[in-house]
Structure formats: C-alpha cells, structure tokens
C-alpha positions in Angstrom: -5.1 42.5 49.0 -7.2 44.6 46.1 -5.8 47.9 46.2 -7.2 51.0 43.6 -6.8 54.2 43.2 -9.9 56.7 42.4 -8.5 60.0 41.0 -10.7 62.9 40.9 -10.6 66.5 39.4 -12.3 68.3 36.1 -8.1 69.9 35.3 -7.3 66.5 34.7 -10.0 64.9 31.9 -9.7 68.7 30.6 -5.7 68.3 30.2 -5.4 70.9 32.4 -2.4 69.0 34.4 -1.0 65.3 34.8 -1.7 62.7 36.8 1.4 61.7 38.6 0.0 59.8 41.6 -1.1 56.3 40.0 2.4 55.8 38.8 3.8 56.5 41.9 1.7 54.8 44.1 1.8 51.9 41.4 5.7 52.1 42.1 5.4 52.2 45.6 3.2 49.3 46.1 4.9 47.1 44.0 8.0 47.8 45.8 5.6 46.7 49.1 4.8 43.2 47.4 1.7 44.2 46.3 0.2 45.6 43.2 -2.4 48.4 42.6 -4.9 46.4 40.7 -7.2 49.0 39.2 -7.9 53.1 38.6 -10.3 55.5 37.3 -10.0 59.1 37.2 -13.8 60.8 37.4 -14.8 65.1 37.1 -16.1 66.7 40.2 -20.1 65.8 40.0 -20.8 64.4 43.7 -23.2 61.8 42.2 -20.6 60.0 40.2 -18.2 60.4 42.6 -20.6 58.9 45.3 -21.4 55.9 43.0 -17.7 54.9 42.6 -17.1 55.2 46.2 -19.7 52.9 46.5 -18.7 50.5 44.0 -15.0 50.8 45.1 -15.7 50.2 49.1 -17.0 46.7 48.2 -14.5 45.8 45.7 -11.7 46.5 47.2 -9.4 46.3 50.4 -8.0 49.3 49.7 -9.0 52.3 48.0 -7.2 55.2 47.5 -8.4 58.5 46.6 -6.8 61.8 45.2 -8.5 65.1 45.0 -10.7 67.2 46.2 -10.4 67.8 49.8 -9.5 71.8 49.1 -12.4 74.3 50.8 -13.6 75.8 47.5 -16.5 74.5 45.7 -15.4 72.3 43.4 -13.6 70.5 46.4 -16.2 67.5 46.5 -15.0 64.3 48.3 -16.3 64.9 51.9 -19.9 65.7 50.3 -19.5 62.8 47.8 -18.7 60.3 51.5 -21.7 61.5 52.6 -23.9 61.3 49.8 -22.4 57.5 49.1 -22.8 56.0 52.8 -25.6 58.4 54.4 -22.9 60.2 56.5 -24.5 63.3 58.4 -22.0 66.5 58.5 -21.0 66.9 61.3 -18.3 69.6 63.1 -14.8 67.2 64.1 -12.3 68.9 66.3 -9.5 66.1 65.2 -10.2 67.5 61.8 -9.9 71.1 62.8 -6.7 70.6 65.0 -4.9 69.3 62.0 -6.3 72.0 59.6 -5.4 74.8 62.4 -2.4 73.3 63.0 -1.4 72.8 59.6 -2.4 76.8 58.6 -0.1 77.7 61.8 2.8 76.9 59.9 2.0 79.7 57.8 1.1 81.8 60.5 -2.4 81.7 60.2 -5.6 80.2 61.9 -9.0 79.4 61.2 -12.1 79.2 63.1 -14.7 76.6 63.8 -16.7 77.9 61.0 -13.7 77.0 58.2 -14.8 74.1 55.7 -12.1 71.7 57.3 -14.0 71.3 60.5 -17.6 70.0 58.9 -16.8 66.5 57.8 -19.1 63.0 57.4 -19.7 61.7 60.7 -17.5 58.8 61.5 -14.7 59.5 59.8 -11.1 59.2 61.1 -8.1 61.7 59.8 -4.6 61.7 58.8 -2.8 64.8 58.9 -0.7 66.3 56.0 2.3 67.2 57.2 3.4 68.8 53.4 0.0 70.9 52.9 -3.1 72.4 55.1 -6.1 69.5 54.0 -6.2 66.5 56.3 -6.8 63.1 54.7 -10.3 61.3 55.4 -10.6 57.6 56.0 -14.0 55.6 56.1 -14.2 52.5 56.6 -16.9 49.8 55.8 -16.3 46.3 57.5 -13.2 45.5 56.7 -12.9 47.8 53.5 -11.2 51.1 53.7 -11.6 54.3 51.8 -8.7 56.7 52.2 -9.0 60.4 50.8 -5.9 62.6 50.5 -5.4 65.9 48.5 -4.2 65.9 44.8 -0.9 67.6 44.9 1.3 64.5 44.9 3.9 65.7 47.3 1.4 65.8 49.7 -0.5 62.5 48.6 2.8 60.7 48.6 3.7 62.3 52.0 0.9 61.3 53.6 1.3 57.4 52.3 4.9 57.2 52.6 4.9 59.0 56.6 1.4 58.1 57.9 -0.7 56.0 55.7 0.6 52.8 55.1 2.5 52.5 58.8 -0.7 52.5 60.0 -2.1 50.0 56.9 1.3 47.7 58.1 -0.1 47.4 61.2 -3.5 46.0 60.5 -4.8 45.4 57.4 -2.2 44.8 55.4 0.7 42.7 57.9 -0.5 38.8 57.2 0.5 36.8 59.7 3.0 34.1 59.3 3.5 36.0 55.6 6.9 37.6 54.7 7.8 38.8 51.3 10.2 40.6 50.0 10.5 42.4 46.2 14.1 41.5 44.7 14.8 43.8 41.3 17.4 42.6 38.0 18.1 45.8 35.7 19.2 44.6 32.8 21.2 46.5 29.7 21.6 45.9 25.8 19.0 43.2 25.5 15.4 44.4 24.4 12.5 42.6 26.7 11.4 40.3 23.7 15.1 39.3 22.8 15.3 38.1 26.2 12.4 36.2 27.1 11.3 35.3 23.6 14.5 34.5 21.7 17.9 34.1 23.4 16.3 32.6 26.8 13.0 31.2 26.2 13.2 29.4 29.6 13.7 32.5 31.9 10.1 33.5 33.0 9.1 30.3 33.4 12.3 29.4 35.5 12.4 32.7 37.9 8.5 32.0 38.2 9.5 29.4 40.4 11.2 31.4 42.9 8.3 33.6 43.1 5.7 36.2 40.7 8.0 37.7 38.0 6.9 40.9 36.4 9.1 42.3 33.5 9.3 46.3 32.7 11.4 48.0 29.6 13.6 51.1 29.8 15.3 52.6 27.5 17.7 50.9 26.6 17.0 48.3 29.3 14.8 46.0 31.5 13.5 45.5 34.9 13.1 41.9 35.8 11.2 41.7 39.4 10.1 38.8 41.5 8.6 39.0 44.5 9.3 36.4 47.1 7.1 35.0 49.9 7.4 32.5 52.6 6.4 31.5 55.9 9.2 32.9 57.8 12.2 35.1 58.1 14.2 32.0 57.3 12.2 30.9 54.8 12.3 34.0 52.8 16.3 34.5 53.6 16.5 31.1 51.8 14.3 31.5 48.8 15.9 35.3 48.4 19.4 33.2 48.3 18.3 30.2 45.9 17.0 32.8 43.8 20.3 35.2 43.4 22.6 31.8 43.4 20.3 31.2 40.2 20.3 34.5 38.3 24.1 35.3 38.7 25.0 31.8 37.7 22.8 32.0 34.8 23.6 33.4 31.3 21.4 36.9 31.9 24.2 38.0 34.5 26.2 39.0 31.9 23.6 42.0 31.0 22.9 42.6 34.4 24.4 45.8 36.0 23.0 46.2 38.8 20.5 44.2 41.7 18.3 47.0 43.0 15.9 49.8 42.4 19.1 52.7 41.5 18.0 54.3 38.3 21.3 54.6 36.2 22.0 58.1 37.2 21.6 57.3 41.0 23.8 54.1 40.5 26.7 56.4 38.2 27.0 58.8 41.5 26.9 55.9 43.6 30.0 54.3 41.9 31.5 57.8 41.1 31.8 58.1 44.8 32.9 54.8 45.7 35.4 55.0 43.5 36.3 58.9 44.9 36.2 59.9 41.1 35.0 63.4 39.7 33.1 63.7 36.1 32.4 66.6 33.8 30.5 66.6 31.2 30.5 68.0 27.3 27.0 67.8 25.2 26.0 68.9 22.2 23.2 66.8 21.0 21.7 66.2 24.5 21.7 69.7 25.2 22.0 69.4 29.2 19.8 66.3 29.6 23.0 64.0 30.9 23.6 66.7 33.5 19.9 67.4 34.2 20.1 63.3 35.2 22.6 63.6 36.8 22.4 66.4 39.1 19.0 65.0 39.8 20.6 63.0 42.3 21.2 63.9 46.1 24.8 64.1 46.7 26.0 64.6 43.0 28.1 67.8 43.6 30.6 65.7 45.4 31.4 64.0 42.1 30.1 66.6 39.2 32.0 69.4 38.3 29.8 70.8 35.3 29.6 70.9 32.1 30.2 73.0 28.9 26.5 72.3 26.2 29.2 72.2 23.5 26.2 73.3 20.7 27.6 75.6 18.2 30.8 74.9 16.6 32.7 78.0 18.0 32.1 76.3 21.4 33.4 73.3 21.1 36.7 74.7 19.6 36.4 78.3 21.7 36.0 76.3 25.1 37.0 72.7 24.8 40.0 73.3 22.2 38.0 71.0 19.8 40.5 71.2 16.7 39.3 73.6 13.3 41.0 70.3 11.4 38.9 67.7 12.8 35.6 69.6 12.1 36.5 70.7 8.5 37.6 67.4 7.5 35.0 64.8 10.5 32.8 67.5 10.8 31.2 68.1 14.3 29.3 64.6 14.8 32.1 62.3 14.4 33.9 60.1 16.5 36.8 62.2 16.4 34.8 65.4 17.7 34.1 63.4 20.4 37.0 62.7 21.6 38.4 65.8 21.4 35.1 67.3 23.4 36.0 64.8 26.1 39.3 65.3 26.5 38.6 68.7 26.8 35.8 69.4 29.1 38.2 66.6 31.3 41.1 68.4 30.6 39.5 72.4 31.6 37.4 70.8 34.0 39.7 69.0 36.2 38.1 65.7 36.3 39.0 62.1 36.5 36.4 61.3 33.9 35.2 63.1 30.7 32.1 62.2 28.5 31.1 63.5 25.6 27.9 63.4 23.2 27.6 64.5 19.4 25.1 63.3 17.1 22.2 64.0 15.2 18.6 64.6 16.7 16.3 65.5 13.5 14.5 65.8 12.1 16.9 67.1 9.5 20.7 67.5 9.0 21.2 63.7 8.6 22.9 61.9 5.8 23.1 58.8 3.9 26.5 57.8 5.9 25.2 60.1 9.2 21.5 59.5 9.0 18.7 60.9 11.8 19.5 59.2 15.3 23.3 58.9 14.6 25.1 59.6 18.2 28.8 59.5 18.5 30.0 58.8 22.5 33.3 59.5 24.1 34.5 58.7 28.1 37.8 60.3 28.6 40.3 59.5 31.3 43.9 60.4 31.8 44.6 57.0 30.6 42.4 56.0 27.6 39.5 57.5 25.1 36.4 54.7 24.9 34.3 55.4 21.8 30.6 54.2 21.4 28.3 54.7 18.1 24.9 54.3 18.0 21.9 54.8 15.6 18.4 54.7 17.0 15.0 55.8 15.8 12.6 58.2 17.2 11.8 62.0 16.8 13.7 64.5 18.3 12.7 64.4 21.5 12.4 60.5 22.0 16.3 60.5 20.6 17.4 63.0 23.0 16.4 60.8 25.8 17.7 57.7 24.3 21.5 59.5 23.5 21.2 60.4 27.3 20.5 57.0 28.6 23.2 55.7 25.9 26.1 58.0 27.5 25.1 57.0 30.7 25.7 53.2 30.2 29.0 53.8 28.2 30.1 55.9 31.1 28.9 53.0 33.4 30.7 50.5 31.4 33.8 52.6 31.9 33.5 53.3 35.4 33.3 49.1 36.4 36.5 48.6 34.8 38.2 51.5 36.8 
C-alpha cells in the first residue's frame, strides 16, 4: 500500500504554526505495518492544490489530506476536488447532518444555505466527532482521497475513530496477510555504535525475521521489525523466533524495554507496579523531569511533586541542602545532589528521590565543571546512586538531554528494587 499525506494551508509555509500531523500519522502507520511513503505541504491556491490531487489520486492508494475544510475563504479543498476531477457542487444532506449535528453540540444550527452542505458531487463523509467540519472522501478506481480538517486532534480523531476502521475493512485488510510491528528500545549505545561497530551483524540478522527500521532518541534507540506471515500461526511463530533471538543475543543487555512506552510512560508503569511514590528535586532541568512525567495518565498515583531547587537559598531553605557542602562542592556537585535527593525524599514522603544539578550554558562552566556537566542523584531510604554526565549541546538541547539522563538513572534504580 502507497500511502501520502498532502498538507495544505498559507500559516504553515509562512511559519505561522507547525505541522504536527505527518509525524503523527507517520507514527501511527508504522505502528499499522505500513509506512507513509511521501508528503508535501502546498498554500491555499485551488489550481495547485487541484494538480496535486490529481497527481496524488494516481500515485497512491492512500492519500491523506489536512486543511482547508473550514467555511471561510481561504478554506479551499472541496473547490480544489472539484476543479481536479470535474465534480459539480452540489447540496449533500449526509454532509449537512454531520455539520448540524456537530454545531448542536455547541448549541447551535445552521441552515441549508451554510458552506458545509455544498460539496463535489459524489463524495462520501466522515464525521468529526472532536470539531464541526466533516471529512471528504473521493475516490478514483481503486485510489482514495481522504480530506480532514487541520487541527490535529481532530485529524487524528477522525483516523484513529473512523478512518482507518473503515480502511481495515477494505482496502487495506490483505487477505491471507497478517503482520504485526514488534519494538526494541535500546539505552547507552548510540545507533552507529550498535550497528556499525560493536555488532556489525545485527541489521542484517533481524532483517531475517522481517523489515527492520532503526530510530535514535536521546540517549537511546528504537529497533523495529515488522513481521508478516500467512497466518495467525505463522506470525505467532515468527513473532517468537524473533524475541528467542534478540533476548538471547548480546543487545539484550541495553534493552529496557519491548514496546512502544516512552521512558516516562514506562517509569509510572513500574512506579506503580512496584506501589512506589517519587518526588522530585531540579535545578538544572528547571521542571522538565516533572513536566515528563506528569505527562502521563495516571501519574498522581505515584508523583508527589517537586521542589525546582534553582537558587541556592532553595536548596538549603527547602531541601536542608547543607551551607558546608555548597561553600566547599559548590551547588553542582555530586554531593549537592545527594543532599537535594534526600531531601525532597525526605520532606516529600516518598519512596524514591531524584535529583538534578548541573550546568546548562552557555556560561558558568569551568575547566574541571565545563558546559553540559550534570550531576544525578536517586535517593531511597536504603542507598544514594550517583550518576555524572557531560554532554554537548546549547542550552536548550542539554536541558532535554539531563531530563532524559535522570530518567534512565531512575529507571536503572527502579529494576533493581
């Protein structure tokens, strides 16, 4: 199946806002066994909008499109369907139902005049059940063109809740063709150590189970192969050949986790297992350990807070950091840490206490402390475990990377409890 994704709107080529649909739907179709296999983002001129329908209907299976399906003027999709296929408008009371129904949860209504109920003759609909535009399907033979709004939760909505149940149904089910995605998240090891030095054989031996793709993280990898076969039984089988090999192979020991948990998801998952609580102390990472982690449904049963330990009065005002230790460590030391971890575990009541202190640039670094220095504590009732790092990067890139850090010393803590 060729599968792309046409993404239009002026705001974005001006820099106006982001795309965030490609990646997502890049995300979710590889997590489908399939792969979007091309994209293009054009402004809102019907003619060139027209043209790539045209050019997309009979290059792909599948084409995707996001944007302009609004009722203002520069909302141009439905005109550019029926400048591209010679689609008369035309007034659809499927179309109008959804859009009425879809303003009634606002308490409000529309007549038959409103812009949702003209549409290109021969059209089919999908309604958005997270915003008011309905989504607009042509298809060509057996080529589709699907058209939902912009706003991604409705895009990804509409995909995730109508979309591709019905795709699974026809198009895209192959008979007598089961697959399955399998994902290895990796720690410690950079992509290229991996595959180019330390085992030189691994793509070529995973690629036998089924197609490997490879992704880096900070701080991490993503090894994924997706498996097909014939059958259920088939598939079962080649899914257990293919874990018999990777946890009996020299990779396992940098392996953390089979799945698709990002570390934040998989911390809470284990911290809840485990019925442990965590707080957290930051000074360097100014919130961005807690912002992870309390990006995660069901968090607060395990996350008690957290004290952003920045100035120095903090850390001995609220944590009972000592006056000694910063005088003679000063404040990012491994020391410091400990003492932050201890007590933000200690005030907090939690089982586990991590700490972060370091130095994010561009300045205040040092021959012995340079610029990407992090010290890392996790503090139980039982033992203090201390990491040190020093990675590159500006200020921004090294907050992200002394998040992720913390997180994978606390993870390394939390499998040996």
């Amino acid at each position: 199946m060729k599968f792309q994704l046409v993404v239009l709107g002026d705001e974005l080529l001006q820099g106006k806002t982001k795309d965030a649909n490609t990646f997502w739907l890049a995300k979710f179709l590889f997590s489908k066994g399939f792969s979007l296999g091309s994209g293009c983002m054009i402004g809102d001129n019907i003619s060139d909008i027209a043209s790539q329908f045209q050019k997309s209907i009979e290059e792909n299976d599948v084409t995707f499109v996001t944007g302009g399906l609004g009722a203002t003027n520069d909302d141009l999709t439905k005109f550019a369907l029926e400048s591209a296929f010679n689609l008369p408008m035309e007034f659809s009371q499927t179309s109008f139902d959804y859009a009425d129904k879809a303003y009634k949860r606002y308490n409000k209504s529309i007549d038959e005049n409103h812009p949702y109920a003209q549409m290109p003759k021969g059209v089919e609909f999908f309604y958005n059940q997270a915003g008011i535009a309905p989504g607009i399907m042509y298809q060509k033979g057996k080529n589709l063109i699907i058209c939902m709004p912009g706003v991604p939760s409705e895009f990804q909505g509409m995909i995730e809740e109508d979309v591709w149940p019905w795709l699974e149904k026809g198009l895209v089910a192959h008979k007598g063709c089961f697959k399955k995605t399998i994902s290895i998240q990796t720690k410690a090891l950079p992509e290229e150590t991996i595959f180019l030095r330390k085992y030189p054989d691994l793509w070529e031996q995973i690629s036998s189970f089924g197609r490997l793709s490879s992704l880096p993280h900070i701080l991490g990898v993503t090894i994924s192969v997706n498996l097909e076969a014939a059958s259920e039984k088939d598939l079962q089988k080649k899914e257990e050949g293919f874990l018999a090999f990777i946890k009996g192979h020299e990779i396992s020991e940098y392996i953390w986790q089979i799945g698709d948990l990002s570390i934040q998801q998989y911390i809470v998952k284990l911290l809840t297992q485990k019925k442990l609580t965590l707080a957290v102390s930051e000074s360097c990472t100014g919130g961005l350990i807690s912002h992870h982690i309390t990006n995660v449904p069901g968090a607060s049963s395990v996350y008690l807070g957290s004290v952003t330990s920045y100035a120095n009065t903090t850390k001995e005002g609220v944590l009972g950091v000592k006056p000694q230790s910063l005088k003679k460590h000063g404040a990012v030391s491994e020391c410091v840490a400990e003492e932050m971890a201890t007590g933000v575990r200690q005030n907090l009541g939690a089982d586990i206490g991590i700490s972060t202190t370091g130095i994010a640039g561009p300045t205040g670094g040092s021959e012995e402390k340079p610029v990407g220095t992090i010290f890392i504590c996790v503090n139980t009732k039982d033992q203090s475990t201390q990491k040190t790092y020093q990675f590159p990067g500006n200020r921004i890139q090294l907050k992200h990377r002394f998040a992720t850090a913390a997180l994978f010393a606390l993870l390394d803590v939390l499998e040996q409890i």
